[in-house]
C-alpha positions in Angstrom: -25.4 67.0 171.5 -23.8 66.0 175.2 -21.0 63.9 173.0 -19.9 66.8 170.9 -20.1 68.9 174.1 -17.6 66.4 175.9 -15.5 66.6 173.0 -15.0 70.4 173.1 -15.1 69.8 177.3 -11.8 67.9 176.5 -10.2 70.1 174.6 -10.4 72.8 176.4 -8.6 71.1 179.3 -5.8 69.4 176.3 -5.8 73.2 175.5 -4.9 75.2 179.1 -2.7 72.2 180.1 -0.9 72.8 177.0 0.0 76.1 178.0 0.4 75.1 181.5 3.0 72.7 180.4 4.7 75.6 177.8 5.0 78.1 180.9 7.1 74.6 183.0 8.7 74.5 180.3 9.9 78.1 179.5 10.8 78.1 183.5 13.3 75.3 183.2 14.5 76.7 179.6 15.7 79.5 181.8 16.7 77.8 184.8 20.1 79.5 184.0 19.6 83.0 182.5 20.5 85.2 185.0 18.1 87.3 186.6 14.9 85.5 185.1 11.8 85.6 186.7 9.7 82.5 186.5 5.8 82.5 185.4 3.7 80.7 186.9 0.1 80.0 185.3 -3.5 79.3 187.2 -6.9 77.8 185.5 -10.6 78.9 185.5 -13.4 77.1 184.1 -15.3 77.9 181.3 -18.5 79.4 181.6 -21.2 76.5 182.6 -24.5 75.4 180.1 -27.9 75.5 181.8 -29.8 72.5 181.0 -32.9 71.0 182.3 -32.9 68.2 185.0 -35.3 66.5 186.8 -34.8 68.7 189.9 -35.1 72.0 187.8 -32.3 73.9 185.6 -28.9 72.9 186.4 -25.6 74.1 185.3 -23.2 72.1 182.9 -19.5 73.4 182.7 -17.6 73.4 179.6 -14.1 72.7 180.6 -11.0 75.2 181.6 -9.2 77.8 179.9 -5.9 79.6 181.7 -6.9 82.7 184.2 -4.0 84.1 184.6 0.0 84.3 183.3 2.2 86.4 185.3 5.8 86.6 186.5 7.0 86.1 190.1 9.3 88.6 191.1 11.3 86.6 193.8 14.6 87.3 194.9 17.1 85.3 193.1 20.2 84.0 194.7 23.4 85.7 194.2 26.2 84.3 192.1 29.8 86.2 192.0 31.8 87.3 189.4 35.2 89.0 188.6 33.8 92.2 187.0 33.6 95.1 189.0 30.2 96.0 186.7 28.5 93.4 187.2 25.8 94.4 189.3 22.6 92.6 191.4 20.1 94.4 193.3 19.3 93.0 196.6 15.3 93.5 197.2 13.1 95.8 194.5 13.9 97.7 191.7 15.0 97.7 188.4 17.6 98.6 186.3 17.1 101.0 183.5 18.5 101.2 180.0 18.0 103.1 177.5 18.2 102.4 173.3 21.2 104.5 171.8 19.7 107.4 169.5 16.3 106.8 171.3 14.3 109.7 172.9 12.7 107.6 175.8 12.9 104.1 174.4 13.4 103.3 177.8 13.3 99.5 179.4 14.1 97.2 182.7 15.8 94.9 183.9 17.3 92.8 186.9 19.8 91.4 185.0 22.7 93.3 185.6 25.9 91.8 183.3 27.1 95.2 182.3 30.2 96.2 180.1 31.8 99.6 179.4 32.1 99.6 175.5 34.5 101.7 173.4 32.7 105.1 174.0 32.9 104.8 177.5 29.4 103.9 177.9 28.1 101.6 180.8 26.2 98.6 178.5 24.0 95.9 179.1 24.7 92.6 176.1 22.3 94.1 174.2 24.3 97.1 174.0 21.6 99.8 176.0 22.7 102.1 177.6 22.7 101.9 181.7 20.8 105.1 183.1 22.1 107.1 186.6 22.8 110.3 187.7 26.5 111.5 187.3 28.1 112.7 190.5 29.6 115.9 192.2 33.0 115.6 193.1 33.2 118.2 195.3 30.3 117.5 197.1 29.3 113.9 196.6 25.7 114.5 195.2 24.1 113.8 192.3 23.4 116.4 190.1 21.4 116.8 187.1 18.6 114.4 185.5 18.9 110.5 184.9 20.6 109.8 181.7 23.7 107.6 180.7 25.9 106.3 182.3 29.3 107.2 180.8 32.8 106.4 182.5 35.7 108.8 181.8 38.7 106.8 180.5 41.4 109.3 181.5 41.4 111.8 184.9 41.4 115.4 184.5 44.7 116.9 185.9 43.3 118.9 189.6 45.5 122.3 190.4 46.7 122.0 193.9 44.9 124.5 196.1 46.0 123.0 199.8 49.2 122.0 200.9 49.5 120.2 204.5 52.8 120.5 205.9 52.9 119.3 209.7 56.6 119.3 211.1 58.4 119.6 214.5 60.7 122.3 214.8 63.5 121.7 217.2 63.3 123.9 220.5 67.0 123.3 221.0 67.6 125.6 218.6 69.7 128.8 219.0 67.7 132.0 218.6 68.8 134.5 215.7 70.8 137.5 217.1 70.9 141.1 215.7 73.7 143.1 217.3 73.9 146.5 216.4 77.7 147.6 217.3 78.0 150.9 218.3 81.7 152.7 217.6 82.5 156.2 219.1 84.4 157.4 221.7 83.5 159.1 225.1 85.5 160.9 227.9 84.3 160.6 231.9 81.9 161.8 232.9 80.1 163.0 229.3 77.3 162.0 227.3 77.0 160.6 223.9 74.2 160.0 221.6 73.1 158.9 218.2 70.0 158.0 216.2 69.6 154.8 214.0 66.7 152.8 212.4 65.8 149.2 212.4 63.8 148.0 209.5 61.5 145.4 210.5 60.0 142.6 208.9 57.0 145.4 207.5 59.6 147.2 206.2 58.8 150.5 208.5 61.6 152.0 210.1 62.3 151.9 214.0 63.6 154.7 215.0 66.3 153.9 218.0 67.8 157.0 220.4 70.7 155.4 222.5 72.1 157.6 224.9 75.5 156.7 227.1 77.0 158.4 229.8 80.3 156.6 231.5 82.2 157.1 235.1 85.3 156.3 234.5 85.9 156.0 238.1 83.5 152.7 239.0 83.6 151.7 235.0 80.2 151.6 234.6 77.6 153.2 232.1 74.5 154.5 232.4 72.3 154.2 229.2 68.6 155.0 227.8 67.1 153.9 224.6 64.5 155.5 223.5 61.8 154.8 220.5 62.2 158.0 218.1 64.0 161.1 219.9 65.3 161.8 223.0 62.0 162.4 224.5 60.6 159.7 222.8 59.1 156.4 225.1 62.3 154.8 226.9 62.5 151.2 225.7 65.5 149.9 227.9 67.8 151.8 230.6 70.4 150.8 233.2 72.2 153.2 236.2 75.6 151.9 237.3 75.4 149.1 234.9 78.9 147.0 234.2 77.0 145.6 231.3 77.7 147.0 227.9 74.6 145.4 225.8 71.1 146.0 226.1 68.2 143.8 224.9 65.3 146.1 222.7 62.1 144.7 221.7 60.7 146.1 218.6 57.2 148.2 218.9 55.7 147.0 216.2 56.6 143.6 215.9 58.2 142.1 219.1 61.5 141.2 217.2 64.0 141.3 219.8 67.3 144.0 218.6 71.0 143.8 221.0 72.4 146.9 221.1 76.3 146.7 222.2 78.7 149.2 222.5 81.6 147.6 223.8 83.6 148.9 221.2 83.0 152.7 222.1 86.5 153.7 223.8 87.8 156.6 226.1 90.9 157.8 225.1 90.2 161.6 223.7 87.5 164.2 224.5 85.5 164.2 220.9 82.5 162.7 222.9 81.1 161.2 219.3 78.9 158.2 218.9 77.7 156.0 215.5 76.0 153.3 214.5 77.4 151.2 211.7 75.4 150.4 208.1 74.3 152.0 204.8 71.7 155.3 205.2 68.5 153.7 204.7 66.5 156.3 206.1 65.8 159.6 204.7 63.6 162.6 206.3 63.2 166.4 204.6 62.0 169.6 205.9 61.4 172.8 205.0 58.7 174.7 203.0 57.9 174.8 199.7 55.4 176.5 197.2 52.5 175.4 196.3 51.9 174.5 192.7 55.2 174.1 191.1 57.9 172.1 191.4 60.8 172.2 194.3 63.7 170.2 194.4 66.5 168.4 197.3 69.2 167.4 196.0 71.0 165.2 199.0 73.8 162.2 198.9 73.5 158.8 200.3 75.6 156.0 201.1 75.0 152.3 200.0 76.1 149.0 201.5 79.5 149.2 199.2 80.3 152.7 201.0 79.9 154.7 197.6 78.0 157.9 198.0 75.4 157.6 195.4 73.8 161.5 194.2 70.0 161.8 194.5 67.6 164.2 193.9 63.7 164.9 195.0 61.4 166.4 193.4 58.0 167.5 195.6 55.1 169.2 193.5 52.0 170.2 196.4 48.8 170.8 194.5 47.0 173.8 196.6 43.8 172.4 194.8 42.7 168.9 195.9 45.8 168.9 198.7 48.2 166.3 196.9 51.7 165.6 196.0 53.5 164.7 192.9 57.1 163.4 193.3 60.4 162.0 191.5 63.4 160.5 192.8 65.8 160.9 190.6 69.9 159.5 190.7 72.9 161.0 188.9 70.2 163.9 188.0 71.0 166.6 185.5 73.1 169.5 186.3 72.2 172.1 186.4 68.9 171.1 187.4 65.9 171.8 184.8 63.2 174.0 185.4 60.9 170.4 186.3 61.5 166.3 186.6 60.7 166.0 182.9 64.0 167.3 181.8 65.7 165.2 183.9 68.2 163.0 182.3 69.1 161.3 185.2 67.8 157.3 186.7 64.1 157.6 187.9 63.8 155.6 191.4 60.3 156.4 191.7 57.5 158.5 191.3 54.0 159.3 191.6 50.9 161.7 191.1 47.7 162.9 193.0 49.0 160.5 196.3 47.9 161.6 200.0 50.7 160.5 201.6 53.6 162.0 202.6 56.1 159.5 202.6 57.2 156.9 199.8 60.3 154.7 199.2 62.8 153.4 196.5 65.9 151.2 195.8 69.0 152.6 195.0 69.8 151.9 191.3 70.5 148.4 190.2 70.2 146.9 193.9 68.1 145.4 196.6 68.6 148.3 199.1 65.3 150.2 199.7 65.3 153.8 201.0 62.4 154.8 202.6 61.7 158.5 202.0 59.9 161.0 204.4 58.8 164.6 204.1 55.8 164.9 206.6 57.7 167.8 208.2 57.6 170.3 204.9 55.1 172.9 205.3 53.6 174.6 202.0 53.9 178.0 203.1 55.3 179.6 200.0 59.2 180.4 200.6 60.4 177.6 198.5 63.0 175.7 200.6 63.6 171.9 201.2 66.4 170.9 203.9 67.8 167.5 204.1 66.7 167.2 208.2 67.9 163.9 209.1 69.2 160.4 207.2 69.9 157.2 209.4 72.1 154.5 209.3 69.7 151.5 208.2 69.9 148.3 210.7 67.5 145.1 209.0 66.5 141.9 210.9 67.8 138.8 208.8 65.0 137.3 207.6 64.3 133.9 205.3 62.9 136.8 203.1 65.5 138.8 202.8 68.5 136.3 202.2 66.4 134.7 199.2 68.0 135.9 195.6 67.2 134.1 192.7 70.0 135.5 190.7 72.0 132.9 192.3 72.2 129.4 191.8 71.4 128.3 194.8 68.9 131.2 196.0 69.3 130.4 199.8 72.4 128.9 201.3 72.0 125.9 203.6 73.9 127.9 206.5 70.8 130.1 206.3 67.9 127.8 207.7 67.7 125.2 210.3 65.5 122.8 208.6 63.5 122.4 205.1 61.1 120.4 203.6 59.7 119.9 200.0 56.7 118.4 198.0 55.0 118.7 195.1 51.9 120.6 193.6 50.1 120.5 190.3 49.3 123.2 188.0 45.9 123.0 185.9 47.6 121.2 183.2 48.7 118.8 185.5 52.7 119.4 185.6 54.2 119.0 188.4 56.2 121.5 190.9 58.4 121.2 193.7 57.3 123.7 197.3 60.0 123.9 199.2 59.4 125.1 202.5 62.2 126.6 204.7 62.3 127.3 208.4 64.5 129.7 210.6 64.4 130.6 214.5 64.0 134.3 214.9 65.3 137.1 217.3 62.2 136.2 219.3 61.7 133.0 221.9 60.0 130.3 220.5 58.7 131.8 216.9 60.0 130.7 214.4 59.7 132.1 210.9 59.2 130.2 207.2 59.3 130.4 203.5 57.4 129.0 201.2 59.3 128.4 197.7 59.4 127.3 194.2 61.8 126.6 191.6 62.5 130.3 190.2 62.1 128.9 186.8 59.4 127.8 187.0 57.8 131.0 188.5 55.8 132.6 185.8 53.8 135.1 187.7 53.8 138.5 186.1 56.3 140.2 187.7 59.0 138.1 186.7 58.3 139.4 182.9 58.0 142.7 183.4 60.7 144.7 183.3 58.6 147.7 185.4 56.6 145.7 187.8 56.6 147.8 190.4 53.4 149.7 189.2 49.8 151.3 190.9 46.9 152.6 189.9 43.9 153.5 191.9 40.9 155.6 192.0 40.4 157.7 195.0 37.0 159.0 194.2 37.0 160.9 191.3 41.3 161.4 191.6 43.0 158.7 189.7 46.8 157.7 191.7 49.7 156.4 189.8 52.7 155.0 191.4 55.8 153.7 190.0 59.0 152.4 191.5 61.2 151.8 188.4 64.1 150.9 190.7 62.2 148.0 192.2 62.9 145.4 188.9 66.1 144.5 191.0 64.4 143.3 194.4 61.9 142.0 192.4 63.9 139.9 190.1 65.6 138.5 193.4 62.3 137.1 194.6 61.3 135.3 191.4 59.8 132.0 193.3 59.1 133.4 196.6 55.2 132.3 197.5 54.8 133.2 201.0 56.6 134.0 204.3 56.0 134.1 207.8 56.2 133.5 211.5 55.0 130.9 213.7 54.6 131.4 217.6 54.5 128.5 219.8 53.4 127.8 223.4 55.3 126.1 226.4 53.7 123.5 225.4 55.6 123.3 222.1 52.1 123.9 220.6 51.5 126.5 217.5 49.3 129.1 218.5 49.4 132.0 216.2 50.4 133.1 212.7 51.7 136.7 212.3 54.1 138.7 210.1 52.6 137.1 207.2 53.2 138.1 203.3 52.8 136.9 200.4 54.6 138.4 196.8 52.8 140.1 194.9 51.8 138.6 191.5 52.0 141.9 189.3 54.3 143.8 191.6 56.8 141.1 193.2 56.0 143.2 196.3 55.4 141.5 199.7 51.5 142.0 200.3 50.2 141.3 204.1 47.8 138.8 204.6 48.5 138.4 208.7 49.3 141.2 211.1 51.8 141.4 213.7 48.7 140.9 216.3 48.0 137.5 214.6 44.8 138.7 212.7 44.3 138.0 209.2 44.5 141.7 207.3 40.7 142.4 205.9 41.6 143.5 202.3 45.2 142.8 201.5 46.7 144.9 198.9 46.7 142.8 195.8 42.8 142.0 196.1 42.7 138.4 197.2 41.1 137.2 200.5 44.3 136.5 203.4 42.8 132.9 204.2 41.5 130.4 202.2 38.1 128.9 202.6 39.4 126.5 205.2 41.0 129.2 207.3 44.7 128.5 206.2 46.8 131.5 204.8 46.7 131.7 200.5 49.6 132.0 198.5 49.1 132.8 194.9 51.3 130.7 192.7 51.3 131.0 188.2 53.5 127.9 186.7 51.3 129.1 183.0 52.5 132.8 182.9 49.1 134.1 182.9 49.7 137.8 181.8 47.7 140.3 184.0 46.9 143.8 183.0 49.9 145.9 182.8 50.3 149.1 185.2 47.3 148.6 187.2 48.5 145.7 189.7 47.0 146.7 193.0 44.0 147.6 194.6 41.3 145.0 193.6 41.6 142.0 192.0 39.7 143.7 189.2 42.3 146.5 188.4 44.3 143.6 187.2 42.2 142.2 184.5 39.8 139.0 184.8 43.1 136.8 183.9 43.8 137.6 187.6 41.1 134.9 188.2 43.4 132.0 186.6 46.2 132.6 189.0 46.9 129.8 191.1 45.3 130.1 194.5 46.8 127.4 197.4 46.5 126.9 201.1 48.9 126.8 203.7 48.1 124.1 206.2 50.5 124.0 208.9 48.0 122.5 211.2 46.4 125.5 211.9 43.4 127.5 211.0 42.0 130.9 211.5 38.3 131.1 212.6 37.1 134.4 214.2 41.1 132.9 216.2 43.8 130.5 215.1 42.6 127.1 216.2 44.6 124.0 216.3 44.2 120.9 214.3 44.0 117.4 215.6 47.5 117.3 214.1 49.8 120.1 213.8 53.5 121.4 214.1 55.3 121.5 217.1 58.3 122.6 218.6 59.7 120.0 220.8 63.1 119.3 222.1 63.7 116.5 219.4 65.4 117.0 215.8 63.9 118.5 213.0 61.0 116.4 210.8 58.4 116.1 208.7 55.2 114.6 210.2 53.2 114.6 207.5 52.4 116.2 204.5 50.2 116.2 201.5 48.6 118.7 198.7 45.1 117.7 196.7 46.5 118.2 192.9 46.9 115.6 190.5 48.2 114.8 187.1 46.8 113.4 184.4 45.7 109.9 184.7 43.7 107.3 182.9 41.4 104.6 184.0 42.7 101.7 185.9 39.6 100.4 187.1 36.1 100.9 188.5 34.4 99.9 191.7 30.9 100.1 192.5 29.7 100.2 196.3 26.1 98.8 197.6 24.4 102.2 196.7 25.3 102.4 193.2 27.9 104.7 193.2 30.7 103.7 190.6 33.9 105.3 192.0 36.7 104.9 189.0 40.0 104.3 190.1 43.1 106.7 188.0 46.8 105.3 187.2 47.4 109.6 189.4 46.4 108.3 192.2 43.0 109.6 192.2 39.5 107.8 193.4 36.0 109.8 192.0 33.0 108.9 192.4 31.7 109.1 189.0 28.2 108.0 188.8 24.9 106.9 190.7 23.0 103.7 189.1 19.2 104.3 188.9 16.8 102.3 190.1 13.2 102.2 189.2 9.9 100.5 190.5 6.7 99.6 189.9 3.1 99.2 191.3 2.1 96.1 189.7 5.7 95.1 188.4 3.8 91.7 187.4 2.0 93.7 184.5 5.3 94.8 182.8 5.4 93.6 179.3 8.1 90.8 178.3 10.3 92.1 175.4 12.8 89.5 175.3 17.0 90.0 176.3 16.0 90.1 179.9 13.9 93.0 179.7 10.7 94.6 180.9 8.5 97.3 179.2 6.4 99.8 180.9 3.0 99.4 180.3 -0.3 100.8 181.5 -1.2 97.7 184.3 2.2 98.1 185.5 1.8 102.0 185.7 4.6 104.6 185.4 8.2 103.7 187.0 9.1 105.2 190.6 13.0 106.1 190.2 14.8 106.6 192.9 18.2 106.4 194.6 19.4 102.1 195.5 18.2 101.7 199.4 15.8 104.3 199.5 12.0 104.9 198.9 11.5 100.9 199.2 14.5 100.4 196.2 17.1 97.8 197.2 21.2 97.8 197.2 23.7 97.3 194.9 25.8 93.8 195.2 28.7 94.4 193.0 30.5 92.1 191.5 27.5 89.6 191.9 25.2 88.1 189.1 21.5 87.8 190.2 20.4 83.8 189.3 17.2 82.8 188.0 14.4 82.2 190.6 13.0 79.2 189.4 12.7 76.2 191.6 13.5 73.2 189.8 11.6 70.4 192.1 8.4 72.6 191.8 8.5 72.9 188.2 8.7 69.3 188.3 5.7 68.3 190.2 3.9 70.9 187.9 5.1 69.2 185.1 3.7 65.8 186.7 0.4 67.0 187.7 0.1 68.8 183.9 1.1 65.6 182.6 -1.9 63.5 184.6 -4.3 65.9 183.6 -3.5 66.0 180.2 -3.6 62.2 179.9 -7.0 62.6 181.9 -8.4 65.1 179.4 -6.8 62.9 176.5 -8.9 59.6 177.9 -11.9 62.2 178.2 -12.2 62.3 174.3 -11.0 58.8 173.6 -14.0 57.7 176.0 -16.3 60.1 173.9 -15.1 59.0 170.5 -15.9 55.2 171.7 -19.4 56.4 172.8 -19.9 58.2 169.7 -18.8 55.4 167.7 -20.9 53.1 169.6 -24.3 55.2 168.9 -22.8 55.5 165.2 -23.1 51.7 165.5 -26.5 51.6 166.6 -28.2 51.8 162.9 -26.5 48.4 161.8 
């Protein structure tokens, strides 16, 4: 009947408006939960009745049901907040967070009121996990797949392996001097000579022939010096001169040597000339037989002016064209039949080596011998002749003066200027570099040491008590070599990193490294790393690279006592065991670099006329730290902030979006489920692909509008009480036909 069908009619519209009025009212329930989304709701009408009219068929409608319930994802305005962590995104995207102990229970969100609970874990209220991608530190990119979000409360201690040192070197400095003072005594007319050797900063002998000749009538010399012998190539000379000093420049390293022999006098015919200092210098002749041992005994002098009884032992195998030799002090008498019966001090020794020439310390100090027998021939007869020995001259250097046996290993009368900072070893403890620096024999060069505490030194030579130790393996021949008397020198360098020289322009500019070492790690033996030329050596002895991976000249440092393998120190870094790995490798950074050439830094030392400072400096270790607090920038990335100083970018929030984002599926506490309308999530970085930014420290607010929800409620509310009068109107007709049998 048309009545009942009104009734129904009615209802249907009591019915949607209902629900109309439900989704106002959920709006304005969440007018203040952050990051809600509003609904809003639209109508269709019921499929219509044909009837029959006058005019044909005709089409009767049967009220309204609701066509459609969706969120609308407007932007929100932003509210802000005192947490770092709590986080907004400014245009699309979700956050994503995922169930603890879940496999995939994954869900979304805009609201982004995040904690970090007591795991460490980055938490929304409902205590879901906030996914990202953790970061490199090194690089800055994100590595890995999304998963969660997890802030490290405490900060890794980070070895040092740079050190930036920029200073200015005074150019008012007075250049270091070394005079050799020549003593002897010549009549008119005659001509003296003698031979010494300068030991440069390589520790090779310079071989210096000085020959004088005076008129006593004009008082005035004529001199020649010569590199080697007397035919050798002339390095200075003077005719007539009045002057009694000459100025000699080192061959192989440019260190600039005075030779003065104002103190050579005239009074008697004996025509001799000398150079002061120890014998240093040692060169054999003679010829030997093959395949057996022959033997030198010879005497030296030491700094102390004690003659100190030596012997040599040469073995020359005919077969693969090698020698075998001992250097033996205080040996046995008579001597035995070969070195193993010796009973004497072993200086050094070695088997299967190619070279002819080697070199030791006297026993129980820091003065090195250097040993040559390239003139013994291996004819058969047996002999070996002491042929020359030199008095030793040695440039001062920073190097040299350093002993750790004393308190104070280098006097403050010994440098012009140092500075000092502190590195990090893996564990995080700290250690003072002290770096010195010196002017040299040469114009504007100066040279430097680089320095720890030797206490704290711990690299393997320090605990040996024969560091001085090589083996390698020419082909199938396997050299040894062994300078027992070398525990002294070495013990005096216990903290010594690195030293070198610094050359400067007119300009007061660095422009070149050279004469660069290193010490050693197993051996306590200078390695080079930088040639007198300025080039960085291609394989330096002790198997690290010379330069870093920035260019800047690497010292190897060990604060842990890392042991390495014993006897087998040089050669390649894997001849000393894989523990040679852990040794502490740093940078130099003086403000210069070495790429295919030294090139300057923006910032770099100098040598101006102006006192001695520190510019700037600064190493990229750390301590041990723990979590101060955590900053997040508008790309996600959460950057936490150590009590060591140190700011790491942690993490990378993820964002994900959706094709039809309105067909997500409500789950309650602010969050979204993926469902098959909405398809699968697009993840991507914040600000790319169409995601939006980051606003940290920002709260996104509900988007409903209040005023619209309002007139929606009014216009629900009129149609209601329509749809309501609708049925009253229908009960009074139906009553009213009811009434129509009375």
């Amino acid at each position: 009947m048309a009545l009942t069908d009104a009734l129904f009619t009615g209802t249907s519209g009591l019915k949607s408006l209902g629900h109309g009025m439900s989704v106002v009212g959920d709006n304005v329930a969440n007018l203040n939960t952050t990051a809600f989304k509003g609904s809003r709701v639209t109508f269709q009408d019921v499929m219509a009745q044909s009837i029959n009219t006058a005019s044909g068929s005709g089409q009767l409608g049967r009220g309204a049901t609701v066509q459609a319930l969706y969120p609308t994802f407007g932007q929100g305005s932003f509210e802000s907040t005192a947490s770092p962590t709590d986080l907004a995104i400014a245009g699309n995207g979700f956050f994503m967070v995922k169930e603890p102990g879940s496999t995939g229970n994954i869900f979304y969100t805009r609201d982004g009121q995040f904690t970090v609970d007591k795991n460490g874990y980055l938490i929304n209220p409902s205590g879901f996990r906030v996914q990202g991608w953790q970061i490199d530190e090194n690089t800055g990119d994100i590595t890995g797949a999304i998963t969660d979000i997890r802030i490290d409360r405490t900060s890794a201690p980070v070895a040092t392996s740079k050190i930036d040192v920029i200073t200015n070197l005074d150019a008012r400095e007075e250049l270091e001097t070394l005079i050799v003072n020549l003593n002897g005594d010549v009549d008119d007319g005659s001509t003296v000579s003698t031979t010494f050797v300068v030991r440069d900063v390589d520790g090779n002998d310079n071989k210096l022939y000085v020959e004088l000749t005076y008129d006593a009538g004009l008082n005035k010399w004529n001199y020649v010096i010569r590199k080697d012998n007397a035919t050798g190539p002339i390095l200075a000379q003077g005719t007539n001169a009045s002057t009694t000093r000459a100025t000699v420049e080192l061959p192989t390293t440019g260190e600039n040597i005075i030779v003065d022999w104002s103190a050579v006098t005239h009074t008697t015919s004996a025509d001799t000339l000398s150079a002061p200092g120890r014998l240093g210098r040692v060169e054999v002749n003679g010829d030997i037989t093959p395949d057996t041992w022959n033997y030198l005994d010879y005497t030296l002098t030491d700094a102390n002016g004690n003659t100190r009884n030596l012997r040599l032992w040469l073995y020359y195998d005919s077969g693969d064209s090698r020698w075998d030799y001992y250097v033996v002090e205080n040996p046995t008498t008579p001597a035995p039949a070969d070195p193993t019966g010796e009973g004497g001090t072993i200086l050094a020794q070695a088997t299967n080596i190619a070279d002819t020439d080697t070199w030791f310390f006297l026993d129980g100090t820091t003065q090195r011998v250097n040993l040559d027998w390239s003139a013994v021939t291996t004819g058969g007869t047996g002999s070996l002749n002491l042929a020359a020995s030199y008095p030793l001259q040695e440039v001062p250097t920073l190097l040299d003066r350093w002993d750790a046996r004393n308190e104070t290993p280098l006097a403050s009368t010994e440098y012009t200027y140092r500075t000092t900072l502190t590195v990090y070893d893996s564990l995080g403890t700290p250690h003072e570099i002290t770096i010195y620096y010196d002017t040299t024999t040469k114009e504007n060069t100066y040279e430097f040491l680089v320095t720890c505490n030797p206490s704290e030194d711990q690299r393997d030579f320090v605990r040996d008590a024969d560091p001085m130790q090589w083996v390698d393996q020419e082909g199938s021949v396997t050299v040894t070599k062994d300078i027992p008397s070398g525990s002294t020198y070495a013990d005096t360098k216990r903290g010594v990193l690195m030293y070198g020289r610094l050359s400067f322009d007119n300009q007061g500019n660095v422009k070149n490294f050279y004469e660069t070492y290193r010490i050693d790690a197993n051996t306590g033996v200078p390695v080079k790393i930088v040639g007198p030329n300025g080039v960085p050596v291609a394989d330096p002895a002790d198997g690290f690279e010379a330069t870093g991976a920035n260019g800047y000249p690497l010292l190897i440092a060990d604060f842990l006592g890392i042991d390495l393998v014993d006897n087998r120190p040089a050669g390649s870094e894997q001849d000393q065991g894989t523990n040679v790995q852990a040794l502490q490798q740093i940078e130099m950074n003086f403000g210069y670099y070495y790429k295919d050439s030294w090139r300057s830094e923006s910032v770099r030392t100098t040598q101006y006329a102006t006192s001695n400072s520190t510019i700037f400096y600064d190493q990229n270790g750390f301590g041990p730290g723990s979590l101060e607090t955590v900053s997040v920038d508008t790309d996600g990335v959460i950057t936490g902030h150590y009590s060591n100083g140190r700011v790491i970018p942690l993490w990378m929030v993820a964002l994900a979006n959706f094709n039809a984002p309105e067909r997500l599926d409500k789950v309650g506490g602010n969050l979204y489920r993926e469902t098959t309308g909405s398809g699968p999530p697009i993840t991507g970085k914040p600000r790319t692909n169409g995601l939006g930014s980051i606003a940290p420290n920002s709260l996104e607010q509900s988007n409903v509008d209040l005023g619209e929800q309002f007139v929606k409620m009014i216009i629900f509310q009129r149609g209601f009480q329509a749809d309501a009068r609708i049925i009253t109107v229908t009960d009074t007709m139906l009553d009213e036909l009811i009434n129509l049998k009375r």
